[in-house]
C-alpha positions in Angstrom: -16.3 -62.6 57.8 -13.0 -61.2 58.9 -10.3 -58.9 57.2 -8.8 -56.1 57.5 -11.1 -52.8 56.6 -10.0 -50.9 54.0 -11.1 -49.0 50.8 -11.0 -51.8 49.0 -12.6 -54.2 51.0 -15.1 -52.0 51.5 -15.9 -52.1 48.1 -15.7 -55.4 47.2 -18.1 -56.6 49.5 -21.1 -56.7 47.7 -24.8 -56.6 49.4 -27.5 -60.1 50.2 -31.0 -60.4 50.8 -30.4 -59.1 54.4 -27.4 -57.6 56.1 -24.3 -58.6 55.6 -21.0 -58.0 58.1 -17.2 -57.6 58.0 -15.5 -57.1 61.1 -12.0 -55.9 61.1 -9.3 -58.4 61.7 -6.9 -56.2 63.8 -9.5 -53.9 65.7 -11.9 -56.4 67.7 -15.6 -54.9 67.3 -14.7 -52.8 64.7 -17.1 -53.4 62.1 -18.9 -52.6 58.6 -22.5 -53.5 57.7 -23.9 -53.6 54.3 -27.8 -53.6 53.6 -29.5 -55.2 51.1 -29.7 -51.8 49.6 -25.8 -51.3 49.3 -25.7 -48.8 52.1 -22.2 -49.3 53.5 -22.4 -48.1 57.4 -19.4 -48.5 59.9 -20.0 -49.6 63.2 -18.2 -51.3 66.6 -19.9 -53.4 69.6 -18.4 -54.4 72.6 -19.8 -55.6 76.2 -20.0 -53.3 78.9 -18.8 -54.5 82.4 -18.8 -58.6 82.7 -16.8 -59.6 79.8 -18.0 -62.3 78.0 -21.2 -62.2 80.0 -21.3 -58.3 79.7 -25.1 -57.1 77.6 -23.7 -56.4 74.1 -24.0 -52.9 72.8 -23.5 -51.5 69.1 -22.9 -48.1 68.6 -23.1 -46.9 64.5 -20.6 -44.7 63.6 -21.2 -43.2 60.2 -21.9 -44.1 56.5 -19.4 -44.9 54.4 -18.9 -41.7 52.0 -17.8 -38.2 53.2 -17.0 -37.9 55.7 -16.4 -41.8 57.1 -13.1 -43.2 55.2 -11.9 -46.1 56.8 -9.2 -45.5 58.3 -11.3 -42.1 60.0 -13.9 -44.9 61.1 -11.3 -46.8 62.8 -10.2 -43.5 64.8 -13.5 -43.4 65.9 -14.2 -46.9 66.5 -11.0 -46.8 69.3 -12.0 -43.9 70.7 -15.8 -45.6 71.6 -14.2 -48.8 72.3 -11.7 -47.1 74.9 -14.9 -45.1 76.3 -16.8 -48.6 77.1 -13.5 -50.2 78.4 -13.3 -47.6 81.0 -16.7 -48.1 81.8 -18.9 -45.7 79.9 -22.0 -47.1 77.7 -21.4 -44.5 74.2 -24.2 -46.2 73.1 -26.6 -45.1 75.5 -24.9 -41.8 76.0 -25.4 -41.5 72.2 -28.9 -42.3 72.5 -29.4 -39.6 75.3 -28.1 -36.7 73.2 -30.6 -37.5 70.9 -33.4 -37.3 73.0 -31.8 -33.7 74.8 -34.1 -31.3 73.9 -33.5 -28.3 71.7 -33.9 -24.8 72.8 -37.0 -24.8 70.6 -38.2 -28.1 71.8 -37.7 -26.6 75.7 -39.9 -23.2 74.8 -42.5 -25.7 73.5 -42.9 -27.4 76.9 -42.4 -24.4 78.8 -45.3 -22.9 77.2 -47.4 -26.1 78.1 -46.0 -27.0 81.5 -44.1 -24.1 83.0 -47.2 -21.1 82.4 -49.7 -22.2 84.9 -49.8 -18.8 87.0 -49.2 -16.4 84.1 -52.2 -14.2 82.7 -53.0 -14.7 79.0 -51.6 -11.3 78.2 -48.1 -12.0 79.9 -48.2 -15.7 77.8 -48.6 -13.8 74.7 -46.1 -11.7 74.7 -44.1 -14.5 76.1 -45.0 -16.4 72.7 -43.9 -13.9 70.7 -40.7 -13.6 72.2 -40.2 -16.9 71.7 -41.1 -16.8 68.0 -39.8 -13.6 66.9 -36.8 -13.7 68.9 -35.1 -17.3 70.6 -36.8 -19.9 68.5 -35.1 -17.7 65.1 -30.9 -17.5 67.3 -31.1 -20.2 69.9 -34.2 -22.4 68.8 -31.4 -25.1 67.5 -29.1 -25.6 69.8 -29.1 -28.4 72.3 -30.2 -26.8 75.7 -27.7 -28.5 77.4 -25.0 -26.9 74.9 -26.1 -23.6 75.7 -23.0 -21.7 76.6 -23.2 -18.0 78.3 -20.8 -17.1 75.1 -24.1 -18.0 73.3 -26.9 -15.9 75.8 -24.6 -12.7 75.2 -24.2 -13.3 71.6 -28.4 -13.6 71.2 -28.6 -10.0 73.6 -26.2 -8.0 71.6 -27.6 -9.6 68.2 -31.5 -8.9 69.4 -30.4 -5.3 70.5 -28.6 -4.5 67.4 -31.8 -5.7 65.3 -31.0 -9.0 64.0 -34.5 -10.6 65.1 -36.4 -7.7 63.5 -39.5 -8.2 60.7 -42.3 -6.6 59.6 -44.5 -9.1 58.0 -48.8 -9.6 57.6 -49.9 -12.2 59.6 -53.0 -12.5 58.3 -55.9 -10.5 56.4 -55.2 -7.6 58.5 -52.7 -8.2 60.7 -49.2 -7.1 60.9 -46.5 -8.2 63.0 -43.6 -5.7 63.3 -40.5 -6.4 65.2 -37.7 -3.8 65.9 -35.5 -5.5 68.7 -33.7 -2.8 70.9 -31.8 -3.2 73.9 -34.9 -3.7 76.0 -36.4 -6.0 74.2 -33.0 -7.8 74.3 -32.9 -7.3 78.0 -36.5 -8.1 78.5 -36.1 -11.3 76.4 -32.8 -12.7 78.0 -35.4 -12.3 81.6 -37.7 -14.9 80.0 -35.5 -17.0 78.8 -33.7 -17.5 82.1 -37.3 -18.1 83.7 -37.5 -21.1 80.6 -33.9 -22.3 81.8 -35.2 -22.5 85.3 -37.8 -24.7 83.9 -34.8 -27.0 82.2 -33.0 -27.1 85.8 -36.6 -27.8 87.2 -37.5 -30.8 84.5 -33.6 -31.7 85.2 -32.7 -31.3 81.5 -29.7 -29.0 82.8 -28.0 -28.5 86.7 -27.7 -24.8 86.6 -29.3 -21.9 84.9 -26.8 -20.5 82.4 -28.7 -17.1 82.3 -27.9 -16.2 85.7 -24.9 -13.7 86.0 -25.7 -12.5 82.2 -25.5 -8.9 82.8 -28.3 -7.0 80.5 -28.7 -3.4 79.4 -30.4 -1.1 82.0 -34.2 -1.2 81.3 -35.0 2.6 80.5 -38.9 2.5 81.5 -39.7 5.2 79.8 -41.3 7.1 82.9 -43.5 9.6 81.9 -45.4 12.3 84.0 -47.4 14.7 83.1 -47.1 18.5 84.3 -49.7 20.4 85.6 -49.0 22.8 82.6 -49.5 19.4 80.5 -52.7 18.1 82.6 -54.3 21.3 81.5 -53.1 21.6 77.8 -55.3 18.0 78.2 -58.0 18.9 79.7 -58.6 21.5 77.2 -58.3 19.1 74.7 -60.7 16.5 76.6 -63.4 19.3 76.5 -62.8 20.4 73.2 -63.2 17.0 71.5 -66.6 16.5 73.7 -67.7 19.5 72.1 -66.8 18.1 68.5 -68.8 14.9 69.0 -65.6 12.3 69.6 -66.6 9.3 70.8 -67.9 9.5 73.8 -67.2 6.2 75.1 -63.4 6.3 74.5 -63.2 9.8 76.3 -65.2 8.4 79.2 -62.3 5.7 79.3 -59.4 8.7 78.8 -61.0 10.3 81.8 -61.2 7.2 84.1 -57.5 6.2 83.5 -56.5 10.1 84.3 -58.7 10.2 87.5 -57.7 6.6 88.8 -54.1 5.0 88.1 -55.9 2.1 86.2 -54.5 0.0 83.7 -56.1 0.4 79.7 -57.2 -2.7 80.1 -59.3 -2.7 83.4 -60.8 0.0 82.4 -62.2 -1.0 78.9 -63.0 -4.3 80.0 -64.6 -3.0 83.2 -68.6 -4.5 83.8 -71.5 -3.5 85.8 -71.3 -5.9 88.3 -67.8 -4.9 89.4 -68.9 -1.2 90.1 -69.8 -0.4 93.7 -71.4 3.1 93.9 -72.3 2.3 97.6 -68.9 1.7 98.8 -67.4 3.9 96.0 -64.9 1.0 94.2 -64.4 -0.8 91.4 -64.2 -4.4 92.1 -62.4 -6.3 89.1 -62.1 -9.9 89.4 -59.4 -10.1 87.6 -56.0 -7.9 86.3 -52.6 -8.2 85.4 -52.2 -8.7 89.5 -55.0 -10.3 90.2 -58.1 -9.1 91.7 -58.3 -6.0 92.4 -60.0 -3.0 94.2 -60.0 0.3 93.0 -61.0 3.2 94.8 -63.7 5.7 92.8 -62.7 9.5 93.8 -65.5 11.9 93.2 -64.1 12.6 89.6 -64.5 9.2 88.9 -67.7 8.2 89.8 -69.0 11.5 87.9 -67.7 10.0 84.3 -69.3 6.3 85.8 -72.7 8.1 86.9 -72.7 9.7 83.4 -72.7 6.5 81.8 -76.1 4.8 80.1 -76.3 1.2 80.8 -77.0 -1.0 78.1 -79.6 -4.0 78.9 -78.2 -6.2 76.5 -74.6 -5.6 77.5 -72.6 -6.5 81.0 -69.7 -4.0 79.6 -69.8 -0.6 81.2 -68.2 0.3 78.0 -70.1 -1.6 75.0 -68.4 -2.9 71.3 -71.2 -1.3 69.0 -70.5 -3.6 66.4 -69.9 -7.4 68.8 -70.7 -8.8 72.2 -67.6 -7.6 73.5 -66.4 -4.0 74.8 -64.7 -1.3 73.5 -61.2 -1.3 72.2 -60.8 1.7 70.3 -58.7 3.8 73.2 -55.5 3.5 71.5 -56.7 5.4 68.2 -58.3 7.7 70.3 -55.8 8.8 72.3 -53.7 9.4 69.4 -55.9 11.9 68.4 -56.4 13.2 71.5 -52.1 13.6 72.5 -51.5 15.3 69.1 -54.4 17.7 69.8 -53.0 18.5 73.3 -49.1 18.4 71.9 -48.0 15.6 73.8 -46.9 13.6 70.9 -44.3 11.7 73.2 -47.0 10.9 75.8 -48.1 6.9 75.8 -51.4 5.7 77.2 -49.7 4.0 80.0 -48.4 7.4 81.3 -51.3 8.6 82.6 -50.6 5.5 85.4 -47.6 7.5 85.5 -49.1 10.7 85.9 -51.5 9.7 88.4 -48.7 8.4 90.7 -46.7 11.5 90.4 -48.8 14.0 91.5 -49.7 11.8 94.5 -46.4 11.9 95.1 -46.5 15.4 95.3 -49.5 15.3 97.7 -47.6 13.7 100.0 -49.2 10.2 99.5 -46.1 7.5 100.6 -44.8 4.7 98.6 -46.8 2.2 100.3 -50.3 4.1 99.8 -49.1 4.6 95.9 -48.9 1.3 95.9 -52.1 0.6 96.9 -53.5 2.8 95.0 -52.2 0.9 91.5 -52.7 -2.3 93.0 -48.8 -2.9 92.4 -48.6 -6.9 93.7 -44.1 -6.1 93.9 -43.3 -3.5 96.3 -40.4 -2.7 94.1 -42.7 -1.6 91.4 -43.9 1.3 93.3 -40.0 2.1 94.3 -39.4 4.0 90.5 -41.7 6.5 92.0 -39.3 7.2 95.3 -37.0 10.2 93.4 -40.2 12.0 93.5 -40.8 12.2 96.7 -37.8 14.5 97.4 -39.8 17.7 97.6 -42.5 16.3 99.1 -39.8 14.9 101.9 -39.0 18.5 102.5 -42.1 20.3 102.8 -43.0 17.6 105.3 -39.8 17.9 107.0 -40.6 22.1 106.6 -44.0 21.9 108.4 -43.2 19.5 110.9 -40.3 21.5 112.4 -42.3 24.7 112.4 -45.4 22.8 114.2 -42.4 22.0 116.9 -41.0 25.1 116.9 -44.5 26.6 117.5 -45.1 24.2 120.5 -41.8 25.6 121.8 -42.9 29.2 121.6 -39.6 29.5 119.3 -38.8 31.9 116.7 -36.1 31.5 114.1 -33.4 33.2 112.8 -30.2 33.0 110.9 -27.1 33.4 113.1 -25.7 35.7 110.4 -28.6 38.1 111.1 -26.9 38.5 114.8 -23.4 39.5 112.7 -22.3 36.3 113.7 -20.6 34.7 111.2 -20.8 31.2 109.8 -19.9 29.2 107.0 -23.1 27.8 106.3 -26.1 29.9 105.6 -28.6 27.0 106.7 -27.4 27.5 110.5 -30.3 28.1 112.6 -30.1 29.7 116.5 -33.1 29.8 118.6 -34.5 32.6 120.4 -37.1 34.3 122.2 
């Protein structure tokens, strides 16, 4: 059935017991179907290269009703049928943004398919990352649509708060989500890693995160003083002596004495301690394995400890299977007894480091030391060293000028004079 498509054809034709067509009589393969339930849907097929013998495509172009008038389907229904002349397949091309993944859809599979080297602590925070922050601004959009108009938008909007809850997420749980400019920062990293994935899984040619400039990612750094150490070590004693728990002090002491990470240490079992060749021999931590070196502090609060038969934890759960986990709570106690309210857990890593530093201990044995698997994680540490740099630099030119039988003096001493004070002359 031919005519011309208009409002009024449109609705005269009435619907059959199975589709029925009108195909426009000016605009070859333009088209309207009707279905049996009255559903009035505009349309338009053509053959791609070969003419006659060309495959047939139909491409649907909208439903009759807002906002498909007829004469706005006929605009469209050129504009595809110009597309295929010139040798493009809109139906196929249609069919292909339909199947592009979301933003949302991509985090799925890169949680699946793009994790495989990533410990289960890094994947969770990861997750909720995902959930609290992209999934909620970007989770929508088609990944390949992702503009860097739209990354810069989602930083600014996650530092300014815009992703931020505080919701139960279960009996006892609670989730609480500020945002910030590192998390924003922090986030936009881990997305770029998921948009390598796209360009990997060739959803995308490029990564549109690289180039996106992020706020600087303040650490938070924080060492201890000696005036500090001691204000802690009185506390340390003190709680002993009020019957704190022991367990969770032992732990305190263990993170001050060696660099560990919270986690290594409340986790730590048995059969990774080596008294005989004074180490600590984790199989596994947020780098990997890992050997830690027990200084004689150390293996005093390790010798101190009773072993449980029934347990492999050096530092038992007395109500499960597992080990302790209580550190956290403790240490709040113990900070706000010491007054170091702005002291975290994770500083006493920090605190370790520096006053290696201050030994004279290099980067590169610092490193060690942490078990950092990046050299450039152990490079925040290298501002430290500047004092240490000069007293090195102080007693290795006075062992020289020993050797030389040298003595020093300033050159003003002589009534010489000199513009700067640090002038050295040598004499006998």
């Amino acid at each position: 059935m031919a005519t011309r498509i208009t409002k009024r054809s449109v609705d005269e034709i009435q619907p059959a017991g199975k589709d029925r067509f009108l195909w426009d009589s000016e605009l070859t393969g333009f088209g309207l179907k009707v279905t049996p339930a009255g559903r009035r849907v505009y349309l338009c097929q053509f053959r791609l290269e070969g003419g006659r013998r060309g495959r047939l495509r139909r491409y649907t172009i909208g439903t009759h009703g807002a906002p498909w008038t007829p004469e706005q389907a006929r605009s469209e229904a050129k504009r595809i049928l110009g597309l295929a002349a010139n040798g493009h397949d809109p139906a196929n091309e249609k069919q292909q943004e339909r199947k592009a993944p979301t933003v949302a859809e991509l985090c799925d599979q890169y949680l699946l398919h793009g994790c495989a080297t990533k410990k289960a602590s890094t994947l969770a925070t990861d997750r909720g990352r995902i959930e609290r922050h992209i999934k909620p601004l970007l989770g929508r959009l088609k990944v390949k649509d992702v503009t860097k108009a739209d990354v810069r938008r989602f930083l600014q909007d996650v530092a300014d708060g815009k992703t931020a809850v505080d919701v139960k997420t279960g009996a006892r749980g609670r989730a609480i989500v500020k945002g910030g400019k590192g998390t924003a920062s922090r986030t936009v990293g881990l997305l770029g890693g998921i948009f390598s994935f796209a360009v990997d899984q060739d959803y995308v040619a490029s990564n549109v995160i690289r180039g996106i400039r992020r706020f600087p990612d303040k650490r938070g750094d924080r060492f201890l003083s000696a005036a500090e150490l001691a204000r802690l070590g009185d506390a340390l004693r003190s709680m002993e002596q009020t019957g704190s728990n022991a367990l969770g002090l032992a732990i305190i002491k263990l993170l001050i004495f060696t660099g560990a990470r919270k986690g290594e240490i409340e986790g730590l079992q048995w059969n990774e301690v080596d008294f005989e060749r004074g180490l600590l021999r984790l199989r596994d931590s947020k780098t990997g394995q890992k050997a830690i070196i027990l200084n004689p502090p150390a293996l005093e609060v390790l010798v101190g400890m009773n072993r449980l038969e029934d347990s492999p934890y050096v530092f038992p759960a007395s109500r499960s299977d597992g080990h302790y986990e209580g550190t956290p709570k403790l240490w709040q106690a113990l900070r706000r007894k010491a007054v170091l309210n702005d002291v975290r857990l994770h500083d006493l890593r920090h605190s370790f480091a520096s006053v290696a530093v201050a030994g004279g201990a290099s980067l590169p044995i610092i490193g060690a030391l942490l078990g950092h698997g990046n050299a450039s994680t152990t490079q925040r540490y290298a501002h430290l060293s500047d004092d240490p740099l000069s007293e090195a630099s102080a007693r290795t030119s006075a062992s020289i000028r020993d050797m030389m039988g040298e003595s020093t003096r300033r050159i003003g001493d002589q009534g010489e004079s000199s513009g700067d004070a640090s002038v050295f002359k040598f004499t006998r």
